[in-house]
MDTraj code that builds the backbone (N, CA, C; nanometers):
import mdtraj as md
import numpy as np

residues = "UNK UNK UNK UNK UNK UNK UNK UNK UNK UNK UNK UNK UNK UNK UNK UNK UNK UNK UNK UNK UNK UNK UNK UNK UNK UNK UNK UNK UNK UNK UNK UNK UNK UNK UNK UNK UNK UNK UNK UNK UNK UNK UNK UNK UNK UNK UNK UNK UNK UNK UNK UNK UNK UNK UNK UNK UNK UNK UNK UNK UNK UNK UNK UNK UNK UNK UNK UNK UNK UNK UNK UNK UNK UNK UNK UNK UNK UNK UNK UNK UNK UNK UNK UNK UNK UNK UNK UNK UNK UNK UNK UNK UNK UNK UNK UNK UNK UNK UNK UNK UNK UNK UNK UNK UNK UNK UNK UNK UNK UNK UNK UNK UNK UNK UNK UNK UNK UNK UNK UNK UNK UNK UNK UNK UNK UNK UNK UNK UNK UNK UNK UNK UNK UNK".split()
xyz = np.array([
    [-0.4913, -7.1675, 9.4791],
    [-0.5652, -7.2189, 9.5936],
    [-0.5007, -7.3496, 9.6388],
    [-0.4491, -7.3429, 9.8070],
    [-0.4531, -7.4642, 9.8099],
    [-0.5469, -7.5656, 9.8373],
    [-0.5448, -7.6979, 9.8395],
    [-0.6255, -7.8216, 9.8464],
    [-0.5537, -7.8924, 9.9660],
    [-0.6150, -7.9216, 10.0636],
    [-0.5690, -7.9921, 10.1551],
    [-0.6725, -8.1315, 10.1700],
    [-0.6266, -8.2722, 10.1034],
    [-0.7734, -8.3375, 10.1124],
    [-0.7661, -8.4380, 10.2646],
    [-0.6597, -8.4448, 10.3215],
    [-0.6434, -8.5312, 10.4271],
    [-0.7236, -8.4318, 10.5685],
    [-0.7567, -8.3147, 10.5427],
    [-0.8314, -8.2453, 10.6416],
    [-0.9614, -8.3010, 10.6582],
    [-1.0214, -8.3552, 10.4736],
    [-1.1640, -8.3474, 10.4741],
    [-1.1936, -8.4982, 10.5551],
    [-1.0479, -8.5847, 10.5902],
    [-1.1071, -8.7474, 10.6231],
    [-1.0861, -8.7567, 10.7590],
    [-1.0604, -8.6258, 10.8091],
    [-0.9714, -8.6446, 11.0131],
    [-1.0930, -8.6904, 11.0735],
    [-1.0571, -8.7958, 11.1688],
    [-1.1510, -8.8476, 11.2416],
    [-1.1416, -8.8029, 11.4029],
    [-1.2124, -8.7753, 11.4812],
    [-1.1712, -8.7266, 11.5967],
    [-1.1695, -8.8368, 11.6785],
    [-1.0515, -8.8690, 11.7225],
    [-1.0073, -9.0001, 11.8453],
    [-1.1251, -8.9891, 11.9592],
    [-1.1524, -9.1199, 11.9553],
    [-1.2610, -9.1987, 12.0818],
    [-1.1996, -9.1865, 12.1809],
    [-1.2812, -9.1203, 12.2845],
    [-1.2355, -9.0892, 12.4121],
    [-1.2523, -9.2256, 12.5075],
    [-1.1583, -9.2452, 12.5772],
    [-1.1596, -9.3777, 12.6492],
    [-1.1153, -9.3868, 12.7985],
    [-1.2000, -9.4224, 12.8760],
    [-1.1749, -9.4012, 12.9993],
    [-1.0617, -9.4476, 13.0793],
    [-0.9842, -9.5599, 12.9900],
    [-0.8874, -9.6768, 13.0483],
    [-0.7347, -9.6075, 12.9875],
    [-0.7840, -9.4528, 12.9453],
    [-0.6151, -9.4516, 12.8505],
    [-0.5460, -9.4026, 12.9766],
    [-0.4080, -9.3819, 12.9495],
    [-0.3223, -9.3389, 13.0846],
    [-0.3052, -9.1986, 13.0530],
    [-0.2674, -9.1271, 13.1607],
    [-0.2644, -8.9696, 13.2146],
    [-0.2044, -8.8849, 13.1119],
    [-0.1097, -8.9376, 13.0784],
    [-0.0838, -8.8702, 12.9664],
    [-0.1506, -8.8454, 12.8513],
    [-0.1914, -8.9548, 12.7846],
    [-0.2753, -8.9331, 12.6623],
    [-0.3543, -8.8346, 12.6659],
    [-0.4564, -8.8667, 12.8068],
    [-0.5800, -8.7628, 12.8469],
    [-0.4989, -8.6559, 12.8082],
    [-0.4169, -8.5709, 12.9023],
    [-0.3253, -8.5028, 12.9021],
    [-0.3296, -8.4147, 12.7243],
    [-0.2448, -8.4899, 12.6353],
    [-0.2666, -8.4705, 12.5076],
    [-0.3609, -8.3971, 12.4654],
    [-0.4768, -8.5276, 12.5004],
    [-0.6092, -8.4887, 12.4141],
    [-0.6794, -8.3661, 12.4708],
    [-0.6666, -8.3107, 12.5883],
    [-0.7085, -8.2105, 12.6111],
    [-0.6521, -8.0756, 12.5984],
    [-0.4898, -8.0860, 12.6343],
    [-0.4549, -7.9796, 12.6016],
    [-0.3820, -7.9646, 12.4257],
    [-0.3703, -8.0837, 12.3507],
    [-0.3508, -8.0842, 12.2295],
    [-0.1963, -8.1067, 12.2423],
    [-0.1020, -8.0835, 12.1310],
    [0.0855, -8.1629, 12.0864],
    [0.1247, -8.0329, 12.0367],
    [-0.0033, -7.9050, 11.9924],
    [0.0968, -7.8092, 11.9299],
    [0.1806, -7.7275, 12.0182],
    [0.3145, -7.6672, 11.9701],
    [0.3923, -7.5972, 12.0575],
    [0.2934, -7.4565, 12.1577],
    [0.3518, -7.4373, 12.2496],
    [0.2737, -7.3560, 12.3582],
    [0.3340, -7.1996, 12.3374],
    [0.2996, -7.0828, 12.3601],
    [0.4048, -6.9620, 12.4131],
    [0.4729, -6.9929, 12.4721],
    [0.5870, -6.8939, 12.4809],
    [0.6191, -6.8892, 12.6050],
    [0.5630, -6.7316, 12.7070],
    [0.5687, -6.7763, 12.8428],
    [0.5052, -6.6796, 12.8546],
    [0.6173, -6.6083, 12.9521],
    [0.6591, -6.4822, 12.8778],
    [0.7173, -6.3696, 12.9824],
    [0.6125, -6.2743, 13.0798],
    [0.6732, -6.2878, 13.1781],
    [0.6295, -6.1598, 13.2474],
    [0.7297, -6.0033, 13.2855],
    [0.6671, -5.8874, 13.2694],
    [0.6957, -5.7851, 13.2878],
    [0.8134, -5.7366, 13.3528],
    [0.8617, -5.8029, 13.4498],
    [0.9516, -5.7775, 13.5542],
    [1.0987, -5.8809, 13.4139],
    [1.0247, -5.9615, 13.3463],
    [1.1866, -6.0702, 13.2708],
    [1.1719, -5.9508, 13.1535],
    [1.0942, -5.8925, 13.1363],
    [1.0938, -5.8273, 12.9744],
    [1.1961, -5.7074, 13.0268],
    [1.1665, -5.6433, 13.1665],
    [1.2714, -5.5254, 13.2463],
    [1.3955, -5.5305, 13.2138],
    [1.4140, -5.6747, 13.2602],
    [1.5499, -5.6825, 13.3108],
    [1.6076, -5.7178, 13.1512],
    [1.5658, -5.8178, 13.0973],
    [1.6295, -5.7951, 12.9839],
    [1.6760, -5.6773, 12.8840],
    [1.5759, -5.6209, 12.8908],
    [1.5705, -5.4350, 12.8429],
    [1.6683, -5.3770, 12.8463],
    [1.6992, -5.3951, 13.0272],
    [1.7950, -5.2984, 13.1034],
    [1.9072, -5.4037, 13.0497],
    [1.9556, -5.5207, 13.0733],
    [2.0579, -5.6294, 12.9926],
    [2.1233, -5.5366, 12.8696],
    [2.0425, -5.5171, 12.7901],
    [2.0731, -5.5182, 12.6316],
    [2.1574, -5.3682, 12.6283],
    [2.0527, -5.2799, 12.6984],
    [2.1126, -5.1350, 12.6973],
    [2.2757, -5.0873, 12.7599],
    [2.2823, -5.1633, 12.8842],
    [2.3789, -5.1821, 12.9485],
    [2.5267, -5.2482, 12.8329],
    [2.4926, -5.3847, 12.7477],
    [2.5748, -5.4303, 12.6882],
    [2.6001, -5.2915, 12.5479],
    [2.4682, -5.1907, 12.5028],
    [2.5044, -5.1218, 12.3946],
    [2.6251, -5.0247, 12.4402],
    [2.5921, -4.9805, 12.6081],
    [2.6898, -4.8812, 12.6579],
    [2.8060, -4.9204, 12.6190],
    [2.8058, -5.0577, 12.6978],
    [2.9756, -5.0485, 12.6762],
    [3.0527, -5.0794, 12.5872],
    [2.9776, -5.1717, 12.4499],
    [3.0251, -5.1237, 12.3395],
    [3.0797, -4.9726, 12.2626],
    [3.0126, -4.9154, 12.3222],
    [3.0403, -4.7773, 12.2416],
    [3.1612, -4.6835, 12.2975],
    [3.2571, -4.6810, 12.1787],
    [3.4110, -4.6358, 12.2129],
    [3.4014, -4.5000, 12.2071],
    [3.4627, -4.4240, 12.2850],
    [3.4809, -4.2726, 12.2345],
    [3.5920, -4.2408, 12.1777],
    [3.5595, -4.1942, 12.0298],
    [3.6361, -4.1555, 11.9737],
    [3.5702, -4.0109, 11.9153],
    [3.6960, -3.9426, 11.8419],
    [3.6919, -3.8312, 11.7945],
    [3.6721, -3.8632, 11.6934],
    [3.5613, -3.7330, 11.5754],
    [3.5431, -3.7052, 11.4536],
    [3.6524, -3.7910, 11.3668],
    [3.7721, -3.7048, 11.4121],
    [3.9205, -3.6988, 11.3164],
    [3.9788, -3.8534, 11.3536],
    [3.9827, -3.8899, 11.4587],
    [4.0212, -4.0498, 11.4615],
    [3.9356, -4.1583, 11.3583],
    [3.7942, -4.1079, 11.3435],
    [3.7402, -4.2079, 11.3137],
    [3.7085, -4.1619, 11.1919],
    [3.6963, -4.0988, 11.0875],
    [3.7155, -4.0582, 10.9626],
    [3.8216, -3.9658, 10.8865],
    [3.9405, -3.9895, 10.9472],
    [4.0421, -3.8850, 10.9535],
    [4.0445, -3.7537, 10.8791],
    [4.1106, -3.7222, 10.7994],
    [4.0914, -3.5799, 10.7702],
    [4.0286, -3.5501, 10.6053],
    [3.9621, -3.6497, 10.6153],
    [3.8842, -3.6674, 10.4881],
    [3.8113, -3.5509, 10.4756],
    [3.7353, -3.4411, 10.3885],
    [3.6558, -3.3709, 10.3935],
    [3.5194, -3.4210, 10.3301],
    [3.5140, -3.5732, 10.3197],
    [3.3422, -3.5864, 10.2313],
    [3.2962, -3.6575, 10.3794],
    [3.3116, -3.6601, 10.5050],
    [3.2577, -3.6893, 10.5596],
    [3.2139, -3.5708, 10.6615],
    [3.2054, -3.4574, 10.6697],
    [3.1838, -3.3857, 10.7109],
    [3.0737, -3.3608, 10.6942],
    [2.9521, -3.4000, 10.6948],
    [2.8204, -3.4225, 10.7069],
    [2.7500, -3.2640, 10.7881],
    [2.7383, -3.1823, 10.7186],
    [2.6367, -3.0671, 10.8067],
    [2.6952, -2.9502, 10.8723],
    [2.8607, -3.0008, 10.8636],
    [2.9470, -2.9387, 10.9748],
    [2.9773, -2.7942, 10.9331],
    [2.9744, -2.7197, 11.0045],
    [3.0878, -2.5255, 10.9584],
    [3.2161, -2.5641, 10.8860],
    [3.2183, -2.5284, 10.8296],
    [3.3992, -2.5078, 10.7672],
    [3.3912, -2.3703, 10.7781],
    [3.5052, -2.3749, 10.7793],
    [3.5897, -2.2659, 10.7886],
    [3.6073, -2.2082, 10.6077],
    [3.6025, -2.1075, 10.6367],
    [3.6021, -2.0435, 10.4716],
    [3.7337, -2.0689, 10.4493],
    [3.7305, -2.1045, 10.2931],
    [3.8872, -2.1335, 10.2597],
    [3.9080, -1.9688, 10.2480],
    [4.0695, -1.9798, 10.2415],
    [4.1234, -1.8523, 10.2245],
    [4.1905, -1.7921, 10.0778],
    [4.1361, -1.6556, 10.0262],
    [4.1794, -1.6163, 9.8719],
    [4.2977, -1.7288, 9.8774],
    [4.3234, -1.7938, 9.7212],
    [4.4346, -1.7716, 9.6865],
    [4.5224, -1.6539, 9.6377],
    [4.6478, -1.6497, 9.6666],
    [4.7279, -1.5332, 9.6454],
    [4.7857, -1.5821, 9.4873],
    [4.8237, -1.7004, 9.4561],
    [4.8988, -1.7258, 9.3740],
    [4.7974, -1.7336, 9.2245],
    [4.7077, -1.7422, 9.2514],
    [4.6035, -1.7657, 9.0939],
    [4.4968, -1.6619, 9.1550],
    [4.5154, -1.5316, 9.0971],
    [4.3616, -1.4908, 9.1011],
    [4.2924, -1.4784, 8.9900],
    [4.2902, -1.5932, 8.8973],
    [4.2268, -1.6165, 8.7824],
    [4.0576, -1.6068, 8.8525],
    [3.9188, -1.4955, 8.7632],
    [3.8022, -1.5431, 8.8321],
    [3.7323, -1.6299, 8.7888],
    [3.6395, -1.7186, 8.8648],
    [3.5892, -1.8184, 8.8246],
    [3.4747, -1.7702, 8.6904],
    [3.4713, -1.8230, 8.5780],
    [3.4382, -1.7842, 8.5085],
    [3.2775, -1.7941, 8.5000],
    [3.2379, -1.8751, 8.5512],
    [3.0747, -1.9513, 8.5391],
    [3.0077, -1.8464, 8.6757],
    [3.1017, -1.7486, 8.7789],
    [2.9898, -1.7228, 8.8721],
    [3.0369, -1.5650, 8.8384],
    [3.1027, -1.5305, 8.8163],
    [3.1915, -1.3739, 8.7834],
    [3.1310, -1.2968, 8.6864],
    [3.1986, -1.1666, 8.6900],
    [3.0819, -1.0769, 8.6204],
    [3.1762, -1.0801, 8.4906],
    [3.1568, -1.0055, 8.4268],
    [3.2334, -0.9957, 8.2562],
    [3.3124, -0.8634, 8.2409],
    [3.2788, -0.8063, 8.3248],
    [3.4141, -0.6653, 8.3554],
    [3.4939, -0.7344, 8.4399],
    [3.5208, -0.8199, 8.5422],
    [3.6080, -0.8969, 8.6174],
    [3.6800, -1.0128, 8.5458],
    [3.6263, -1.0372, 8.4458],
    [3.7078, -1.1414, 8.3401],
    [3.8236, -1.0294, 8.2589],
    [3.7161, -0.9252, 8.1715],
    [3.8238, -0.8110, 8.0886],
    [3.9375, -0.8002, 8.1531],
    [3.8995, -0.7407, 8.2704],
    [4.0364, -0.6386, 8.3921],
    [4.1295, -0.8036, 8.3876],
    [4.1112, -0.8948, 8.4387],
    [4.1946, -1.0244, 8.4425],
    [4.2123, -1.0264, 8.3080],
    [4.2480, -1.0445, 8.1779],
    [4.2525, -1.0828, 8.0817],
    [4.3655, -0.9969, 8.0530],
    [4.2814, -0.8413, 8.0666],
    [4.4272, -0.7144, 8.0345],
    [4.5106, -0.7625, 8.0985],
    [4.5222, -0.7530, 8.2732],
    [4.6070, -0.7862, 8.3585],
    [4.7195, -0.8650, 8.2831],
    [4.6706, -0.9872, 8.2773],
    [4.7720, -1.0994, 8.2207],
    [4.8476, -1.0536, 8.0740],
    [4.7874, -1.0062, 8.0049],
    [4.8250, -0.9812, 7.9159],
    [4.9808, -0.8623, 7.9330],
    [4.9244, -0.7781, 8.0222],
    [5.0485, -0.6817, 8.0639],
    [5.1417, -0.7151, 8.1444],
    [5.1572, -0.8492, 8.2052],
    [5.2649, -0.9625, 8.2892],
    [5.3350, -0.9939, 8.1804],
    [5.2215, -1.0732, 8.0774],
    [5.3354, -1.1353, 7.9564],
    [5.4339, -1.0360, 7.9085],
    [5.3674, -0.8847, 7.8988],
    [5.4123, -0.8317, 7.8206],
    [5.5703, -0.7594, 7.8456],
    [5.5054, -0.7416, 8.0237],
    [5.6248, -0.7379, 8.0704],
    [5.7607, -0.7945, 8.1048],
    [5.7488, -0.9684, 8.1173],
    [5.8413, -1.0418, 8.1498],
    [5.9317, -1.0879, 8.0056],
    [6.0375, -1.0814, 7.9608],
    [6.0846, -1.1055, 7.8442],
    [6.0986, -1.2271, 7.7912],
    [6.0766, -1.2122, 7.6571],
    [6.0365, -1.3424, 7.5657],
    [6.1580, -1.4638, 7.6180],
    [6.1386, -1.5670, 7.6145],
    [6.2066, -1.6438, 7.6673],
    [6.2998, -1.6965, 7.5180],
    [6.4367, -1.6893, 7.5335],
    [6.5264, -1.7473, 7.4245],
    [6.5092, -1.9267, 7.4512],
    [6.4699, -1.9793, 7.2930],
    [6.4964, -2.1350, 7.2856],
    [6.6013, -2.1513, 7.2070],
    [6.6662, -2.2171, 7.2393],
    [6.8031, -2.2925, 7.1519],
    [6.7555, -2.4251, 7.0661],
    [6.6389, -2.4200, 6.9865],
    [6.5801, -2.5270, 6.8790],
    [6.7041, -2.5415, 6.7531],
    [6.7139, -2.7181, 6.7341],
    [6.8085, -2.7115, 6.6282],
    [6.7536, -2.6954, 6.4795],
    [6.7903, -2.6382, 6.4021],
    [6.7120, -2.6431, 6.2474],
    [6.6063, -2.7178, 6.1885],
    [6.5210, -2.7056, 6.1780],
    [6.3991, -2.8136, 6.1260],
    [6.4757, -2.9118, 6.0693],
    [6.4177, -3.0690, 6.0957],
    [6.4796, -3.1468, 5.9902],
    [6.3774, -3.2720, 5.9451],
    [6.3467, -3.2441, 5.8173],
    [6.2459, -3.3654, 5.8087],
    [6.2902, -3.4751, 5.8083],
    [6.2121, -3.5908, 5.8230],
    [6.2283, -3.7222, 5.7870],
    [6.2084, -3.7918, 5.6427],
    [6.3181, -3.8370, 5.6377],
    [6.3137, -3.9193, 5.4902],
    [6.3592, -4.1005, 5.4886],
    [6.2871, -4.0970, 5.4692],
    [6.2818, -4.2636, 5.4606],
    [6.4020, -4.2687, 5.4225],
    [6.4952, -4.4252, 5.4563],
    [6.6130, -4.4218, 5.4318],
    [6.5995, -4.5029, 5.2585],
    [6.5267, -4.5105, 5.2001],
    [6.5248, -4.6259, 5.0850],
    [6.5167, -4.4624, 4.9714],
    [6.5229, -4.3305, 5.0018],
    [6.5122, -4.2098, 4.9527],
    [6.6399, -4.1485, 4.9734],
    [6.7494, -4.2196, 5.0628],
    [6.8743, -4.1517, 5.1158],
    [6.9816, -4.1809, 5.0128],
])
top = md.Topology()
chain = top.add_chain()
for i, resn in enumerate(residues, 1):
    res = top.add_residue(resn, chain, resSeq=i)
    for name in ("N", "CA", "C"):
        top.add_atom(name, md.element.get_by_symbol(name[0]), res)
traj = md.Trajectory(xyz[None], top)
C-alpha cells in the first residue's frame, strides 16, 4: 500500500480578487497537461499518410530472389514430386513391405555375384615389434 501523507495537509489556495489573469487562469483551469485534441478529418489524413508511405516501401520481388532456392522456406507451397531414383533403388526400409526388402536383398546379392571378385595386391602381414625386441 502506498502512503501518501503530504495529500492529507493540501490546503486549497485563497481566492483573491487582486491576483492577475493569469493566476485566475491557473486556478480555474488547473497546471496539469491537457489532450490533445484531434479531429476526424487530421486522424483521415494521417491514416491515408501512413498507408501511402507502407505502399511505397514495399519492393516487388520474387519468391526465389528473396529466399533463393532454399527449400525450408517453402511454406505451404506444391512441389513437384521428386523423381524415382534410377541409381539406388534400395527400399526405404521403415515404410516398405518385407517381400520388397527380400526381392532387393536377392537382387543385390545376384549383382555381387555376378561382377568378379576384385584382385588386391596386399603385402604379407607384418607385425610390429618393438625395436628393443629386434
Amino acid at each position: 500500500m502506498i502512503r501518501v501523507d503530504h495529500v492529507e495537509q493540501y490546503k486549497v489556495p485563497k481566492y483573491k480578487e487582486n491576483a492577475d489573469e493569469e493566476t485566475k487562469r491557473l486556478w480555474e483551469e488547473g497546471c496539469a497537461p491537457k489532450p490533445i485534441q484531434i479531429t476526424e478529418a487530421d486522424m483521415k489524413q494521417s491514416d491515408e499518410e501512413e498507408e501511402e508511405a507502407v505502399k511505397t516501401k514495399i519492393l516487388s520481388l520474387k519468391d526465389d530472389e528473396l529466399y533463393g532456392q532454399n527449400s525450408h522456406f517453402n511454406f505451404g507451397k506444391k512441389t513437384e514430386a521428386a523423381e524415382e531414383p534410377t541409381h539406388n533403388p534400395r527400399p526405404d526400409f521403415e515404410k516398405a513391405d518385407w517381400r520388397d526388402i527380400e526381392i532387393w536383398k536377392e537382387i543385390r546379392e545376384r549383382e555381387k555375384a555376378e561382377q568378379a571378385p576384385k584382385k588386391v595386391d596386399w603385402k604379407p602381414e607384418e607385425h610390429y615389434v618393438s625395436s628393443r625386441y629386434r
